[in-house]
N, C-alpha and C positions, 0 to 999 in steps of 0.2 A: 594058274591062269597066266597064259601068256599074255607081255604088254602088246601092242598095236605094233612099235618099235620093233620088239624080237619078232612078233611074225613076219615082218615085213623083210628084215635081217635076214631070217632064216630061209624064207623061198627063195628072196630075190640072191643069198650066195647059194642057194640050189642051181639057178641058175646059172651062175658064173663059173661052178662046176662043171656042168654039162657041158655049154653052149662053147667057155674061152680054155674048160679044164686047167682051170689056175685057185689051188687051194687058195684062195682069199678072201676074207669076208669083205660084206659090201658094204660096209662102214652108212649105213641107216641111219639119219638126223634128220631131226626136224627144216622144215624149207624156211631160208630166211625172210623168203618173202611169200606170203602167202598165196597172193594172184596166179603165182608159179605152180602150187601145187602145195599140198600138207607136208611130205617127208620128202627129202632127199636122198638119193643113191654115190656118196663119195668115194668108193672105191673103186673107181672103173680107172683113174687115173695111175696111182701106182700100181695099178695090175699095168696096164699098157706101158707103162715105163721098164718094168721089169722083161714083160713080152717082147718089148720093143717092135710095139704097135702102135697106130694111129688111135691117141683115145676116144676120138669122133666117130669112128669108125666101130668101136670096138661096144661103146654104150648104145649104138643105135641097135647092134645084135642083140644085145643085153635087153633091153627096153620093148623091143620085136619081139622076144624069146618068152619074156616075164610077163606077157599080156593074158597070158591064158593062166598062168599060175594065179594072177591077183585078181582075175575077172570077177571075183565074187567079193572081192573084196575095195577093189579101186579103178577108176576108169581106166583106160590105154596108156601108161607111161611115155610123159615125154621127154626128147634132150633138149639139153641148153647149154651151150658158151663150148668148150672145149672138153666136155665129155662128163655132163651131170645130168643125170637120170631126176624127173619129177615127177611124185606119184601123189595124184589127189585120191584121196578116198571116199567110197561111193555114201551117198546118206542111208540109203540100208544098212551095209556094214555099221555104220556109226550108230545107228540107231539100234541095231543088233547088240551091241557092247554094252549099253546102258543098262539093262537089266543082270546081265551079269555082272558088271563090275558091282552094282547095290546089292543085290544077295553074298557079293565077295565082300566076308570079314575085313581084307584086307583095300577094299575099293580098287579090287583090279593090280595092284601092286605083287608081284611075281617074288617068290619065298628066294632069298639067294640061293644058288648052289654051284657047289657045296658049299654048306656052313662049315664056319671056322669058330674056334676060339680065338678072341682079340682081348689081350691086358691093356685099360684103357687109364692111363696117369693123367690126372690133372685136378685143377684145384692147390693144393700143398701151402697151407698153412704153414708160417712159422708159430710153435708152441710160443706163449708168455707173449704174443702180440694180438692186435687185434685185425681181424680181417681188413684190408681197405679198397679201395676203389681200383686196386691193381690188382687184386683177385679174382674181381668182376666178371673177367673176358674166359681166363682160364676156366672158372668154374662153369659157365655158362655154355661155355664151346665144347669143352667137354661134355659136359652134361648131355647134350642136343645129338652129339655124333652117336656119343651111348645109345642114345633112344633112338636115334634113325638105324644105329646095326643093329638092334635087338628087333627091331619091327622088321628086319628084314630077315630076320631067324637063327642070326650069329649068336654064341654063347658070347655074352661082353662081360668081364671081369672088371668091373671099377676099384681100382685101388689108390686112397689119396695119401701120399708120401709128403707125410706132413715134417717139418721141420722140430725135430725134436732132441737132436743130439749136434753140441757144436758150441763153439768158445763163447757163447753171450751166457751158455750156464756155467759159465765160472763165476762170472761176475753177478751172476743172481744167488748164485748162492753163496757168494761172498758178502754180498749184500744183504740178505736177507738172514745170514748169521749175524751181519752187525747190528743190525738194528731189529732182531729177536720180535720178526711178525707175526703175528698170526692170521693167515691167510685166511683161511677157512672163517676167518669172521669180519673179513673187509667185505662193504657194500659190491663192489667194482674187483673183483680179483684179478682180471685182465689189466686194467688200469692202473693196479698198484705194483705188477711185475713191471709193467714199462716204467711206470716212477723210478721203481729201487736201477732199472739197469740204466735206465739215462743218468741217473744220479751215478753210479760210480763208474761207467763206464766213460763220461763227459772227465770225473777226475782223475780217473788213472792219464789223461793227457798231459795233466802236468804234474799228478806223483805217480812216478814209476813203481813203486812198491805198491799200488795197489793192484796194476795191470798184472806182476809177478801175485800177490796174495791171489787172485783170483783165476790166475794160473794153475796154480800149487791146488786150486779147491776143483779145475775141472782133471788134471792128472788124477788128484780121489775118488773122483766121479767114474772117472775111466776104470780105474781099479778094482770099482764094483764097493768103494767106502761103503758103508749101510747108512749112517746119517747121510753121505749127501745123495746116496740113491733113494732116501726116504723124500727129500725136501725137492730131489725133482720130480720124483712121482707126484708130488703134491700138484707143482707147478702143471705138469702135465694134464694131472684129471681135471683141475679147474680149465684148464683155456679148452677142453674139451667139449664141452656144455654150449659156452658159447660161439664154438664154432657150430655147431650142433643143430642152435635157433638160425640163425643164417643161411645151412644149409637146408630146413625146412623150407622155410618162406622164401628160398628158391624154387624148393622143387627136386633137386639135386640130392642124391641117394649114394653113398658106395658101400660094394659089396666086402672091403677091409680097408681098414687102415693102420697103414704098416710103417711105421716113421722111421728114420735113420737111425734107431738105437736098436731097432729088430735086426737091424744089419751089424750088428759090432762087432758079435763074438767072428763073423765071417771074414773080415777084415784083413786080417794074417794070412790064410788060405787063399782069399782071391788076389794078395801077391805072391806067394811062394806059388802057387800055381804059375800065374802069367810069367814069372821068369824061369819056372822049372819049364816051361813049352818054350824058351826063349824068346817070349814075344816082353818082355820087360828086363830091363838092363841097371845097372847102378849108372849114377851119373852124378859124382860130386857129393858123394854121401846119402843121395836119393835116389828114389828108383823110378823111373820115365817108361812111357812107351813111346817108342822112337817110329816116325812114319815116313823115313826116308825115300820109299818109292810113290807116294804120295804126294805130288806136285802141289799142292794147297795146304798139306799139311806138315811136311817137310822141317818146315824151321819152328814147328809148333810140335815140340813134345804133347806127352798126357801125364800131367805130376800125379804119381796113385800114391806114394810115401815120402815125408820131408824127411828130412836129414836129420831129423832128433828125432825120428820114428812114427811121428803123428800120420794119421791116414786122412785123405782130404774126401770131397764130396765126388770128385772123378772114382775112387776105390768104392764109396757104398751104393754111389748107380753100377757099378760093374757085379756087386754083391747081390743087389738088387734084381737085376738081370738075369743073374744066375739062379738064384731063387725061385722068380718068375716061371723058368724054362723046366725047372724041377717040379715044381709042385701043380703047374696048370697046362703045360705043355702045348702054349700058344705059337699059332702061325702067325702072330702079329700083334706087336705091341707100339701101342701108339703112345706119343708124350703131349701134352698142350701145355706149352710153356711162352713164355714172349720170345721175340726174335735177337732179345741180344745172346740168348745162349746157345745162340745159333752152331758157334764153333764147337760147342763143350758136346755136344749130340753129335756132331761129324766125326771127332773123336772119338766118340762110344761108341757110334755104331760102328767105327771101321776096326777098332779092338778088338769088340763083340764078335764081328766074321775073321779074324784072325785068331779068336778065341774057341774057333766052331760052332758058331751061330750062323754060318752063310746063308743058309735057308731059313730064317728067321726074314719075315719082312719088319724093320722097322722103319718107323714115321717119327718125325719129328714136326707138330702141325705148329707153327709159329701166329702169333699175331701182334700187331703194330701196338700203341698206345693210346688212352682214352683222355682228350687235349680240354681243355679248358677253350673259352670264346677268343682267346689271347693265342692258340694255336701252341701251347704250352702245356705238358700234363698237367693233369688237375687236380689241385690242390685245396688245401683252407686257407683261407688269408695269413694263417701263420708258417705255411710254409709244408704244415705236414699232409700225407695222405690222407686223403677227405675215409672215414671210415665206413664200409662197406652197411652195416645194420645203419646207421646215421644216414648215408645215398636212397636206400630201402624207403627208412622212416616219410623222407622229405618227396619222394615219387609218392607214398598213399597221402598225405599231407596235401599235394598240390591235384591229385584226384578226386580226394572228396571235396574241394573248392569247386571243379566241375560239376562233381554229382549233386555236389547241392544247390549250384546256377541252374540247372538244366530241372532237377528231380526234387525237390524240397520237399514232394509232399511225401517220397516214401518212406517208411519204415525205419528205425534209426539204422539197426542192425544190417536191414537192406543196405541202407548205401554204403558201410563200411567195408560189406564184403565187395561190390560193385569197383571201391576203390583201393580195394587190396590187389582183386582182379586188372584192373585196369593200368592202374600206378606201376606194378611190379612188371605185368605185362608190354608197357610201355620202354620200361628200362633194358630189359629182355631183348627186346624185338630191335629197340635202336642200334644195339650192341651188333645182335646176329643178320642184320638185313645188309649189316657192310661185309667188303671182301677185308677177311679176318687178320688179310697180312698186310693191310692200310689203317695208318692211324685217324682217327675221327673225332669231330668236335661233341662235343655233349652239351645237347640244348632242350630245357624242358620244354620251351612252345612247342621245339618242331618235333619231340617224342610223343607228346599228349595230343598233338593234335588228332581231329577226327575228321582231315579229309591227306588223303599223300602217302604213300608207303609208310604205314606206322600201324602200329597193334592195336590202338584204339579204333580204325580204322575196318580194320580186319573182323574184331572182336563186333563190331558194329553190326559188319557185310553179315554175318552168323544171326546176331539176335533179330536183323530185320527176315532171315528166312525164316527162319523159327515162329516168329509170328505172324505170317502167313499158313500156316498150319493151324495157329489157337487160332486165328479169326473161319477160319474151315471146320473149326472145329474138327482137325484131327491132330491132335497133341503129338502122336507116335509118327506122325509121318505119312508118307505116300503110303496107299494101299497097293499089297505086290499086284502085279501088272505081266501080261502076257506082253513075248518081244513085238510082235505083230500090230499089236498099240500104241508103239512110239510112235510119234509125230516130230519129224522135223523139217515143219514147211518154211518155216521164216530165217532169213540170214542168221540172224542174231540168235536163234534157238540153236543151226547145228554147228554155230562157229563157238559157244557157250560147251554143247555135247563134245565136239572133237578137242577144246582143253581140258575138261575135266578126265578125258584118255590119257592125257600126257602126265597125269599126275605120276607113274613110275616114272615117266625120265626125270623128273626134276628130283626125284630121289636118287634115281641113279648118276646125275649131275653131280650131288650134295656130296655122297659117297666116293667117289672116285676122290678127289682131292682135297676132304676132310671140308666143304664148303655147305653150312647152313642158308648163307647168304643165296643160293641159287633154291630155295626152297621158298624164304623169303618173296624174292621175286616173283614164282610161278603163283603163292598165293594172291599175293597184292594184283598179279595181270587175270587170275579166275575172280576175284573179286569185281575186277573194273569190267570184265565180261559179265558176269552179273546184272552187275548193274544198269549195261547198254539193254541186257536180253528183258530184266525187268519193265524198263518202259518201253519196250516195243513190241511186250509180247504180255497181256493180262493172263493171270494164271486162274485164280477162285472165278473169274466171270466168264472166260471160255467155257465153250461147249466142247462136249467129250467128241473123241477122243484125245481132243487137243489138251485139256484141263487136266487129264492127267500126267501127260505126257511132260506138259510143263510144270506139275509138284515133284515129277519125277525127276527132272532138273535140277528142281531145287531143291529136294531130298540130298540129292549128288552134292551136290555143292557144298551145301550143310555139311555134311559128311567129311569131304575135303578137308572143306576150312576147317573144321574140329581136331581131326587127323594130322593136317599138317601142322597146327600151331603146338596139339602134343608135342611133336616132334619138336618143338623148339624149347618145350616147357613152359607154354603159357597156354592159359585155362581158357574156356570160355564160359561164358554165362548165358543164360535165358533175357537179359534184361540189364538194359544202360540206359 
């Protein structure tokens, strides 16, 4: 099903074919001002530029030409300012679409094509820590892109490259030799890795002989020792579990996880590779890759091996990489990581197409940090990262305090799931509603709250339509409805019907530059349409054919809202 957007796309650069014969699309967007008209026609200007014609000139053809194509669909196009095409669209057409986008599984949302395969990174725990509040963004952002490419019919590959090989397991298992634990029967097994490595990792500061002893224990490690491949494997499968629970009670799924020690044996090859192509050189007993025609990267090597041999985290993303392109043969591999590793990924990827990967698209989606009221990332009062299950606990904690101001009388279990849903969805939504590459403050009133861009809000808009249906007494919803039934006499009924059209472009928004936050948006402004169309339009007390037409609304809408908060990885319910 095509969206509203692509047909409008598609005649109106029919058009521009014919009439200016200039292959160019008509670059179709929404009108920033309504009074103007619903979509806009931007392409008439770089066509005239290139023509080296009058662009005023050039859209009134266009707009003249496109009246008989869209007659059935939008009144007479007009222009405006120096050469912009505005097309309102007719309430037939609009009311036309309604019945078809509610029988479309998809609510009107156009399947991509072609589908790709996309390898989606993020999340990436480090082993022997505990998730914290600087996980948060990555897993979540990830998460979200996953679910909005997969809805739109991509094969999405999730793989979290979790930290699992690297110098803190020297020191754990130097530690954890000395003082002969037994893991497997500590309460906290997470908690007692971090003890033993703060502990000797804080002292190897001022004895040297420990930093070398737990040296000496990860060279063994590397060697493939059997005791200390036993005592990491240990290490490993405990912090497993509980990365595990965290990843439920997000929401958040992958389809492997492949940590840095799956990448080891390859190590060696993806250097003697990169300097047998000449794209890696020795440099002072190390070996670099040198980006000398690279204006930005120039005086910035890629260290892939130190000078005593050791392979660093630049060598097992390029392992990783390569892996990747062997075994799933993606058009596109996307990373979610924060913005300070900004350089470490310009450098990958400029490798990777030196490597023969140029036709590989890669991404690098960044985002800022999650600040305390102090405009400071946020912390525990002692300094360390607030921990991620701990952030979880204190959202359903300060939910069920709602649920039970507001609902006291239901059911216990009611309201714990109410505020499982609510609290988690809360934390969610405040995260993904911002632009992903600005850092933001974190404030429980203004995430909980239940009126203002926020999930509880959203999650609300949903269960108030929903019970407009139990009070009708039809649980499942509108009954199907012939197109010729819609009614959209009242402002607020078809300016409600022409947003809930728009739902593919704010997916197609989302998508293009890995942005949640413009999904965000388009729910929170179909909620507040709602809510204007609600009190100005009775749905159960009108007379037909109006009564249906407006559950048929609200069917839509429900739908949306449901669909798109999927999309972000927050639930809805029947009841708050």
């Amino acid at each position: 099903m095509e969206s509203v957007e692509q047909l409008l796309e598609r005649l109106v650069t029919g058009v521009i074919r014919d009439r200016i014969g200039a292959d160019a699309p008509a670059a179709v967007r929404p009108c920033g001002n309504p009074k103007f008209g619903d979509y806009q026609v931007n392409g008439i200007l770089p066509i005239a530029k290139v023509e080296k014609k009058n662009p005023r000139a050039l859209a009134d053809l266009v707009a003249a030409a496109a009246a008989q194509p869209l007659a059935a669909i939008a009144e007479p196009p007009t222009v405006a300012g120096a050469g912009f095409i505005n097309v309102k669209l007719k309430p037939g057409f609009v009311a036309s679409r309604l019945p078809q986008a509610l029988a479309n599984p998809r609510l009107g949302v156009p399947a991509a094509s072609p589908a790709r395969t996309i390898v989606l990174d993020f999340s990436a725990p480090n082993v022997a820590k505990s998730m914290h509040v600087g996980h948060l963004r990555s897993t979540i952002i990830g998460d979200s892109i996953a679910r909005t490419l997969r809805f739109l019919g991509h094969r999405v590959i999730t793989d979290n490259h979790i930290g699992d090989w690297g110098t803190q397991f020297g020191f754990l298992v130097h530690g954890f030799k000395q003082e002969k634990l037994d893991l497997a029967s500590a309460t906290d097994p997470i908690a007692e890795m971090e003890r033993v490595y703060r502990k000797y990792y804080g002292a190897s500061e001022a004895d040297p002989s420990i930093r070398e002893a737990a040296k000496a224990e990860l060279v063994k490690l590397h060697a493939d020792d059997s005791e200390n491949l036993a005592l990491w494997k240990k290490l490993r499968d405990l912090s497993m579990p509980a990365f595990e629970r965290v990843y439920q009670r997000l929401g958040a799924r992958f389809d492997h996880t492949l940590g840095e020690s799956f990448y080891h044996p390859r190590l060696p090859g993806v250097v003697a590779g990169l300097k047998g192509k000449g794209l890696a050189e020795d440099s002072e007993g190390a070996v670099c890759v040198f980006f000398r025609d690279v204006p930005a990267l120039k005086d910035k090597p890629f260290l892939i091996q130190k000078s005593d041999g050791a392979f660093l985290y630049p060598t097992t993303d390029l392992a990783t990489l390569q892996y990747r392109v062997e075994t799933w043969q993606p058009g596109e591999i996307i990373y979610v990581t924060d913005s300070r590793q900004k350089l470490h990924f310009q450098q990958l990827f400029e490798t990777a197409r030196r490597w023969g990967h140029a036709d590989l698209k890669l991404a690098h989606v960044t985002f800022g940090s999650v600040l305390g009221e102090d405009d400071k990332p946020i912390k525990t009062r002692s300094g360390e990262p607030i921990k991620l299950g701990q952030l979880l606990d204190e959202a359903e904690r300060r939910a069920m305090e709602i649920v039970e101001a507001q609902n006291a009388e239901l059911p216990a279990e009611t309201k714990r799931e109410i505020a499982r849903v609510v609290g988690l969805g809360a934390v969610k939504y405040a995260d993904l509603s911002q632009n992903r590459i600005n850092d933001y403050v974190f404030s429980w009133p203004k995430m909980l709250a239940m009126q203002g861009n926020t999930a509880p809000y959203l999650q609300y808009a949903y269960v108030r339509i929903r019970s407009i249906f139990r009070k009708g007494s039809m649980e499942h919803g509108a009954r199907s409805m012939e197109p010729g039934a819609v009614v959209l006499a009242d402002p607020a009924e078809l300016d409600l019907a022409k947003f809930i059209l728009r739902f593919p472009e704010a997916i197609e928004l989302a998508t293009e530059d890995y942005r949640p936050n413009f999904i965000c948006s388009y729910l929170y402004d179909l909620a507040c349409k709602f809510s204007a169309f609600y009190e100005q339009c009775p749905v159960l007390k009108a007379g037909e054919p109006t009564r249906a037409s407006r559950l048929m609304l609200c069917q839509l809408t429900a739908g949306v809202l449901r669909q798109g908060l999927d999309l972000l990885g927050i639930q809805t319910i029947e009841q708050m």
